[in-house]
N, C-alpha and C positions, 0 to 999 in steps of 0.2 A: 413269791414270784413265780416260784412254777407253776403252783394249782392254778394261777391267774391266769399263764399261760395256755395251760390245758384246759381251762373254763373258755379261753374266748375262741378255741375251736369248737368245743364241744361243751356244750355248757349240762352239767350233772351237781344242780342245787343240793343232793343231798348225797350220804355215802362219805362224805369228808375225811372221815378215819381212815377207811380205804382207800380211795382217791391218794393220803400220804402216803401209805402203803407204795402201792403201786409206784408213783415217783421215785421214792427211793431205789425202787428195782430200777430204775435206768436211771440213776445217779446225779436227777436235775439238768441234766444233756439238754438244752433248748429244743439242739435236731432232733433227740429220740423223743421227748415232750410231743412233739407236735405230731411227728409220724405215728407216734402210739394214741394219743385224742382224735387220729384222722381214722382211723382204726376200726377204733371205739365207736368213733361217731357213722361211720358207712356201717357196720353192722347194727347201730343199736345195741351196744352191749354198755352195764353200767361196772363200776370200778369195780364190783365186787363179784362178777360174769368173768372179766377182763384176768382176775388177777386169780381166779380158781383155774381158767383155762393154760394161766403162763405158768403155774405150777403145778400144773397135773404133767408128768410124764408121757405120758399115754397119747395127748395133745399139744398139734406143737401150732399156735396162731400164724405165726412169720414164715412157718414152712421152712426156712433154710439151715442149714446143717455146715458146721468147720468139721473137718477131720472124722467124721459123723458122730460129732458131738454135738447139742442143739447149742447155739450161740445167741443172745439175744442181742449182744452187741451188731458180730456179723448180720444179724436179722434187720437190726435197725438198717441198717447202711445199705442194705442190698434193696430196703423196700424204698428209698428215697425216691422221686419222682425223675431225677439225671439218671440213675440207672437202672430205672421203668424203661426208660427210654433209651438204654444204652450206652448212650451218652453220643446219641447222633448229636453232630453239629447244628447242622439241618435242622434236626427234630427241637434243639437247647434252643435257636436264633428264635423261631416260634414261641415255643415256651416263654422263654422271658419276655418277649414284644405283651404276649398275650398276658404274663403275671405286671407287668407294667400297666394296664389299664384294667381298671378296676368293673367299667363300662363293656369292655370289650370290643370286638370291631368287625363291623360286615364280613361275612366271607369273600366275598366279591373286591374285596379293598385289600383283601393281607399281600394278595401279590407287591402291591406298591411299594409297603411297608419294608418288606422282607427279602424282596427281589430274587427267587427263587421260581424256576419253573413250576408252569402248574400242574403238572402229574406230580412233580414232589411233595407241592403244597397238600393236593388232594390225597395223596399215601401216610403226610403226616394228620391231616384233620382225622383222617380213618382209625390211626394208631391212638389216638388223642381218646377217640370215641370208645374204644377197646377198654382203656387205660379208666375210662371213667373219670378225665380229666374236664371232660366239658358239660357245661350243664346245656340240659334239653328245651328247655323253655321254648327257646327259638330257635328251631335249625338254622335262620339266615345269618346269625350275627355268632360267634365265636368269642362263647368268656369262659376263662375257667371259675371250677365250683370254689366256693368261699376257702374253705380247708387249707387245698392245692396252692390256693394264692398266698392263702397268709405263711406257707412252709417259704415259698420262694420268695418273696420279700423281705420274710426276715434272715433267708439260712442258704439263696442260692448265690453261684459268684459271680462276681463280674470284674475283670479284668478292666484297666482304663482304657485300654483297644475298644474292649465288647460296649461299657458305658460307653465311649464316645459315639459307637456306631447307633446306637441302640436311641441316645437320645436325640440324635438327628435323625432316623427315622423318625421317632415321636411326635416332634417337634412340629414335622411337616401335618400331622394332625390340624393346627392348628391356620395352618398358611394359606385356608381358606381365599382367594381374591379378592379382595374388598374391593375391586371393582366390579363383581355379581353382587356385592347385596345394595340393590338399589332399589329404595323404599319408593310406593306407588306400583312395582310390577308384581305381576301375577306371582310370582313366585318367589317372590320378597319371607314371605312369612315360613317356607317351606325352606328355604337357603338357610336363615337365621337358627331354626328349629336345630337342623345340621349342625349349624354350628355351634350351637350351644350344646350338642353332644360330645363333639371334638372336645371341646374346651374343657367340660368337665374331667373328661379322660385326662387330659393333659393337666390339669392342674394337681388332680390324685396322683399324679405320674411323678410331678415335680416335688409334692410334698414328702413322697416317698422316699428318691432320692435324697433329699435336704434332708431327711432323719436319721441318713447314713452320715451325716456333715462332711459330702463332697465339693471339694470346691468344681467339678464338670455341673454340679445339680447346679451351682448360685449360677453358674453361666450362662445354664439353660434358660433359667427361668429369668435371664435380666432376658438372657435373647426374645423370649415369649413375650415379657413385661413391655418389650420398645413400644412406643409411641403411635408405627409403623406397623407395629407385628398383632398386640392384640387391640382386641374390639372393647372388651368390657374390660380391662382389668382388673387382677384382687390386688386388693389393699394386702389381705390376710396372706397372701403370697409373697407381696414383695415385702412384708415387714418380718416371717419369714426367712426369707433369703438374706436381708439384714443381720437376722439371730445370729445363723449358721455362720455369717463372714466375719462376726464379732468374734466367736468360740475357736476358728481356724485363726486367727491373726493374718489376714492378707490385708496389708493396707489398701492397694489400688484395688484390690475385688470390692474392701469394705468401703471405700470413695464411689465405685459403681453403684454398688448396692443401695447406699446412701443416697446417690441421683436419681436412680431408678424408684425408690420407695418416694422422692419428693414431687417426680413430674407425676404418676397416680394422685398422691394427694391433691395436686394445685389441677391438675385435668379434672376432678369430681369435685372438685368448686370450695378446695381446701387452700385459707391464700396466707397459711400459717407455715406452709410447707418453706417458705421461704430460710425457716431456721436449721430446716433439712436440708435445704443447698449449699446454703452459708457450713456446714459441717462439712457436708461432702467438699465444699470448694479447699477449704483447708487441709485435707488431706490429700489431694491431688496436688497439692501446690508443695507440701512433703516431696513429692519426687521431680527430679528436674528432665525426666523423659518426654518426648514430643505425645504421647498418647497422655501423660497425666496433666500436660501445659491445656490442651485441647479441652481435658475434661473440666478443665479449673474455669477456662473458658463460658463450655455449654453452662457450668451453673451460674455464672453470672450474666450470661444474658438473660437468662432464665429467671433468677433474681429482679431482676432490671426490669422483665415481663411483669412480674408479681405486682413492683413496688407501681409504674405505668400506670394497672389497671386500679391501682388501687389509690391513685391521685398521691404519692408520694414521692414520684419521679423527682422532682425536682421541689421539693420540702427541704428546705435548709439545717441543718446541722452545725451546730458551729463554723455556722459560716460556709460550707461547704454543698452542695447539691449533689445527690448520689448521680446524677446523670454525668459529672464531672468524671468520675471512678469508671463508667460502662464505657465513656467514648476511651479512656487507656486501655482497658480492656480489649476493643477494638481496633488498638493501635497495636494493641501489643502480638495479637490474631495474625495482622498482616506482616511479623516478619515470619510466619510458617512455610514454610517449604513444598511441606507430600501435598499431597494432593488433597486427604483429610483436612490439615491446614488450612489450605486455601477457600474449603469449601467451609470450614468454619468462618474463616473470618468476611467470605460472602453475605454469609447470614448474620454476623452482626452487623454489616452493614445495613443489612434490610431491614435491622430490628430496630437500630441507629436510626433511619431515615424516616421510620414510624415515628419516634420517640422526639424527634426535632421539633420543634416550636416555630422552627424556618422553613414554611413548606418550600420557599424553591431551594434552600440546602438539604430539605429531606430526601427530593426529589433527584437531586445529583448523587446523592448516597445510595439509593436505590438506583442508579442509573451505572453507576461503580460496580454494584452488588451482579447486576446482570451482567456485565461485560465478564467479570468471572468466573461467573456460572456457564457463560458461552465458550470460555478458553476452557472449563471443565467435561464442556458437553454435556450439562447436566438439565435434563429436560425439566426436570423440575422445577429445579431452582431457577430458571428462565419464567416458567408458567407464574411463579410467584411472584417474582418482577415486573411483568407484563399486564397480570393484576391490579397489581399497586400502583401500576404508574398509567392504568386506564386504558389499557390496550385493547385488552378484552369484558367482553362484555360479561353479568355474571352469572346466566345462564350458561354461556360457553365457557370459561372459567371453571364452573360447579362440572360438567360433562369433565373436563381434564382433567382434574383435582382428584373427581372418582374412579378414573382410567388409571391416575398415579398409584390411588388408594389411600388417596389423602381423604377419607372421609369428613376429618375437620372441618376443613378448608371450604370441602363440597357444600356440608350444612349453612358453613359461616353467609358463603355465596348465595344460598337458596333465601335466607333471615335477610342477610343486606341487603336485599333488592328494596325493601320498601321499609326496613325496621328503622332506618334514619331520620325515613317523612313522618314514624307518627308516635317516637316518644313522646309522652304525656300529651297523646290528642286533645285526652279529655279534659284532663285540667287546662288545657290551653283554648280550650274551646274551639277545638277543628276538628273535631270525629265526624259532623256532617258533612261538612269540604270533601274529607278523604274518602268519603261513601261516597260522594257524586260524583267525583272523578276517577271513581270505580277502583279505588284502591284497596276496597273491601269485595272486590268482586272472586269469585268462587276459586280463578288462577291464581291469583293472587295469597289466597288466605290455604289454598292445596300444598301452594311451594314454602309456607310457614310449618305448617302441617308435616310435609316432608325433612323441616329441617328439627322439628322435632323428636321424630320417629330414628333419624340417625345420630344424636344428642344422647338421646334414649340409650340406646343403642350401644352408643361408645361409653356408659354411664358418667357422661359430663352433665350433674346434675344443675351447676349453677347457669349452664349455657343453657337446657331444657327450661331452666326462670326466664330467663330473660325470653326466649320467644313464648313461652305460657303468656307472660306479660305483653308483649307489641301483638300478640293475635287477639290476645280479649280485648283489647282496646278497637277490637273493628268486627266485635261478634254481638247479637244478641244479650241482651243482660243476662238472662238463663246459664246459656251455656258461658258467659265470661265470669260471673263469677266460681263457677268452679275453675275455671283457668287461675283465676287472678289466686286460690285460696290456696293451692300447687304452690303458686308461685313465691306465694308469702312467704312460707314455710321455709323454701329453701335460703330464701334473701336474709332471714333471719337467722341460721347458723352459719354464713357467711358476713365477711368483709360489709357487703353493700346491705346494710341494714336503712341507708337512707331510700334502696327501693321500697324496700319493705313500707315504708308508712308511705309513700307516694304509689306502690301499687294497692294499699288500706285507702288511702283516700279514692283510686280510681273505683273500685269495686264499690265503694260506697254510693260514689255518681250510678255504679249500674244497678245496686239496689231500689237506689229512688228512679231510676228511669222503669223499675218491675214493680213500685208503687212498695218496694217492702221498706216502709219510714222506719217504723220500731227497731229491726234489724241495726239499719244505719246507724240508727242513732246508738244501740250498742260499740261499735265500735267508734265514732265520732267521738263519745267522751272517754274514750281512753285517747284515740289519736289528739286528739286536739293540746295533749299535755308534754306529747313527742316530737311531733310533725315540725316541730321551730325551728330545729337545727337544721331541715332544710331549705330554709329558709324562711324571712316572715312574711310572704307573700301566699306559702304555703300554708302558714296555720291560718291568716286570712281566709284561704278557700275551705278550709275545714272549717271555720265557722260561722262562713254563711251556710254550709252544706247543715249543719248543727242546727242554724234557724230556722233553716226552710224544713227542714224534719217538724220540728216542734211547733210551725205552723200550719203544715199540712194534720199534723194530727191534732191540731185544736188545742195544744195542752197553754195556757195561758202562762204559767208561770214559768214554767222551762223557756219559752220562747220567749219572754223578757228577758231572764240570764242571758240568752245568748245572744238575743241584739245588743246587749249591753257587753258584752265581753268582745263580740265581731268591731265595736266601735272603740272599744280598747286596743283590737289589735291592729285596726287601720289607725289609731293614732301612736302606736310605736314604729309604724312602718319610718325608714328614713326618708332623707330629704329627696333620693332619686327615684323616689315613685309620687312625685306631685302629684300627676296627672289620674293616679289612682286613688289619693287621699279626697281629692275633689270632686271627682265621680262614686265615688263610696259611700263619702261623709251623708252629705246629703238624702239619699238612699236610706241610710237604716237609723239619721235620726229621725225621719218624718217616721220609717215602721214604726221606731218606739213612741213618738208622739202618741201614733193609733192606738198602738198595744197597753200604754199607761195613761190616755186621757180617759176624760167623762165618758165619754160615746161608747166606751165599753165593746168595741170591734172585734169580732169572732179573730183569731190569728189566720184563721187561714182566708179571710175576705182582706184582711190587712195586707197580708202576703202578696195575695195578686194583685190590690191596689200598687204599693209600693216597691214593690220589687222584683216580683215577676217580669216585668216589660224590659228590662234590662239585662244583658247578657252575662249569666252567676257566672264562665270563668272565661277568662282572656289569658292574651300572649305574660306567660311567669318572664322575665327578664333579669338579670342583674346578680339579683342572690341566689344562686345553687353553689351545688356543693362542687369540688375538687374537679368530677369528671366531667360538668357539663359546664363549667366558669369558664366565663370568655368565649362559646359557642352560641351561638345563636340556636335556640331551641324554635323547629322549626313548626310553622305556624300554616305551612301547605301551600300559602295561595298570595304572600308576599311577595316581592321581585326578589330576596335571598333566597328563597324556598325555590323558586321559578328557577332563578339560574342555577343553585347547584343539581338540580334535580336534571335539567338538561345538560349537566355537566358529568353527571353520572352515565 
């Protein structure tokens, strides 16, 4: 363990015998380990230079002298970097801010940090310079050399006064406004660049701490982790801070930590995290304090959110609906008092009021949620209510949301404007509609673009599917299938695997609209063996898409199979798609007439005889899955499409 230690300052591959040598002389000491490798390493001298000089009489390396006897102990201690420095206050605050981030930090910025006038600041950067504490590379930014930092992280102090001071400085690193990074300005990419230097600091800062197993580090870093605070979150951070809260036994730190690591996972499109709340909720429910009642709370709306999006809201259970559980929940919120309280059980109102099947009782739930928010004064939570209840518009909405620093919200708004009109355009056969009514028009697909780029951003990878998905459905085949191939990806280690074969099918419409058949037809005969379960009007369109492949390229035999199988699966369709089975039928028995009579008809002359003239996809109705049952999937140019669109 020592050599190891004196390796990762100073790394000396050979000399091994002496290198033990040497250790032993300062008696495996970590402090003297590292100040003697720091040594070694600023001169250039190897274990065996090192260890003729500390036993020659005649030479003394440390320079300092007890009683004017040489001391190598007293040496060690005198050359420590705290009393290089004397052990100024001043000069220690700097020090450690600066052995804290691994990045370092503008000189222009340490005032903030450190809050010390700047002729001080500038007499310690000078002393710093003397000291050979800072590396040269770039005079504008301030880090110390590798060495220096790894003695102070592993061997300097810190008092829970100096921690606390130290990591709310830090902290502020991070606190960037998220209402400056707004994607589309000039200086979007320049802000972001920033902040992802911050962040990096801050996150070696955090892990640093956590290796001391403080509970101020788990603190910091739920503080960093909120929802609120950081942009991109780690995963590898908050699970982490988990470690740490398991090895100290804090129950309520390990109930945060617990919530903190589950809303990371369920924000970057993890909807497994629910088993992570469900933990954290039980241990908050361990105490019967108003902060752990709240927290028992937040995981079960949050729960409640998971199960929502993932069409299990109200899936029976022995008889029971989990929706039945969230409104106690929210009954339970409003006997809260503080003001925290209130403002929780505001928002389960409003999450209540989404969740309702009753839109005019959603509607008075949300209508509840904002009169609280008003008696809080909470700008917020007003703008959220006013949202939802159609007040504002979502352009102006998206402007507040990003002034709050709700980035979410902002994107969510920029996507909703048009992401409603053109789920499954294509399969629905309205992608022309929505291009002529200029839905596809350049504002339109900039402010999808934008919702992207801050999706991105906050790495909400499942939320960057979903509009990868509604923007290719209104682009060029080109550029939509890489959209849609993004998109897949992600649909597939997530929850919503039924987008997955419903973005597979779209993509395959803009293959063949780029003329690539063979392509298509790759994935067609794997889709056409999945696609069922979202319905069987679905695998229907997959195999007329299957036949029209294998008639446009002429293959005679493939394109039999699949008429004959497209007429298989319009006659499993059930009895509430009459009006499809009759329009269908007809259709691809006469193709196969052509394709298996005498006359011997090329497939692709057959093709535009009989089925070309006819429009390959219309309004899907009836059979979807969980999240779009009982919604009318909108078809653009309806009187339902007309009125809610003007109702938006």
């Amino acid at each position: 363990m020592a050599e190891y230690l004196f390796q990762s300052v100073y790394i000396v591959p050979r000399q091994r015998k002496e290198l033990g040598k040497l250790l032993k002389l300062v008696g495996g000491v970590p402090q003297y380990i590292v100040v003697l490798a720091n040594l070694a390493y600023e001169r250039r001298l190897q274990p065996a230079d090192l260890l003729q000089i500390m036993e020659d009489p005649a030479t003394n390396l440390l320079g300092a002298q007890v009683g004017g006897q040489r001391s190598l102990e007293a040496s060690m201690r005198a050359y420590t970097p705290e009393d290089r420095l004397g052990r100024d206050p001043h000069a220690l605050r700097v020090f450690h801010l600066l052995a804290s981030l691994p990045g370092g930090v503008p000189r222009d910025r340490l005032q903030t940090y450190v809050g010390l006038p700047t002729e001080t600041i500038d007499s310690i950067c000078d002393q710093f310079s003397r000291l050979s504490f800072i590396q040269t590379e770039d005079p504008s930014r301030l880090m110390l050399t590798k060495s220096v930092r790894d003695y102070a992280v592993r061997f300097s102090e810190f008092d829970d006064q100096a921690r606390q001071v130290l990591l709310s400085q830090v902290i502020s690193l991070a606190e960037t406004p998220k209402s400056r990074l707004r994607p589309g300005t000039p200086d979007f990419s320049q802000t972001v660049q920033q902040f992802e230097n911050d962040r990096a600091n801050l996150e070696n800062t955090l892990f640093t701490f956590l290796d001391k197993q403080l509970p101020i580090a788990i603190e910091a870093a739920l503080r960093y982790l909120a929802p609120l605070c950081a942009v991109r979150p780690s995963l590898k951070l908050a699970t982490r801070a988990v470690e740490v809260a398991e090895k100290i036994s804090e129950p309520f730190l390990l109930a945060q930590a617990l919530q903190t690591l589950a809303e990371v996972q369920y924000n970057s499109g993890d909807f497994s995290a629910d088993k992570v709340f469900a933990r954290a909720e039980v241990l908050f429910r361990n105490s019967q304090d108003e902060a752990s009642v709240i927290g028992a709370l937040e995981c079960r709306f949050l729960i409640s959110e998971i199960r929502h999006r993932g069409g299990l809201m109200h899936f029976q259970t022995d008889g029971l609906e989990y929706a039945e559980g969230f409104e106690e929940a929210v009954q339970l919120s409003s006997t809260l008092s503080s003001e925290a309280g209130k403002r929780c059980y505001a928002h389960g109102l409003l999450k209540l009021g989404g969740f309702s099947r009753d839109r005019v009782r959603g509607r008075k739930l949300v209508e509840a949620a904002e009169i609280t928010f008003e008696d809080l004064k909470d700008g917020y939570g007003q703008t959220l209510c006013a949202f939802r209840l159609g007040k504002l518009r979502n352009m102006e909405a998206a402007k507040k949301f990003q002034d709050f620093g709700d980035l979410v919200m902002a994107a969510f708004c920029y996507g909703h404007i048009i992401s409603s009109q053109i789920e499954y355009s294509k399969v629905n056969g309205t992608r022309e509609t929505l291009l002529i009514r200029g839905v596809g028009s350049k504002i339109f697909l900039d402010l999808f673009r934008k919702a992207i780029d801050i999706y991105e951003l906050l790495g909400r990878h499942l939320d960057v599917a979903f509009c990868q998905y509604h923007l290719a459905q209104l682009l060029p085949p080109k550029e939509a299938v890489s959209l849609y191939t993004r998109a897949i990806y992600q649909f597939n280690i997530s929850r919503f695997t039924h987008h997955r074969e419903r973005a597979t099918l779209d993509m395959c419409y803009s293959l063949m609209e780029e003329g690539s058949y063979s392509e298509a037809v790759s994935y067609l005969e794997v889709l056409q063996d999945e696609i069922g379960y979202c319905g069987h009007l679905f695998a229907v369109r997959c195999k007329e898409l299957l036949t029209e492949c294998h008639c446009r390229l002429n293959a005679q035999r493939p394109a039999l199979q699949a008429v004959r199988a497209t007429l298989e699966a319009i006659r499993q369709l059930s009895s509430d798609h009459t009006d499809e089975i009759e329009n269908l039928t007809p259709i691809y028995t006469n193709l196969l007439a052509a394709l298996d009579g005498p006359l011997n008809i090329a497939p692709t002359i057959a093709f535009e005889t009989h089925a070309k003239s006819r429009s390959r996809f219309s309004e899907v109705v009836g059979e979807t899955n969980s999240e779009t049952k009982g919604r009318h999937i909108g078809c653009g140019a309806c009187p339902t499409c007309l009125a809610r669109r003007e109702a938006n």
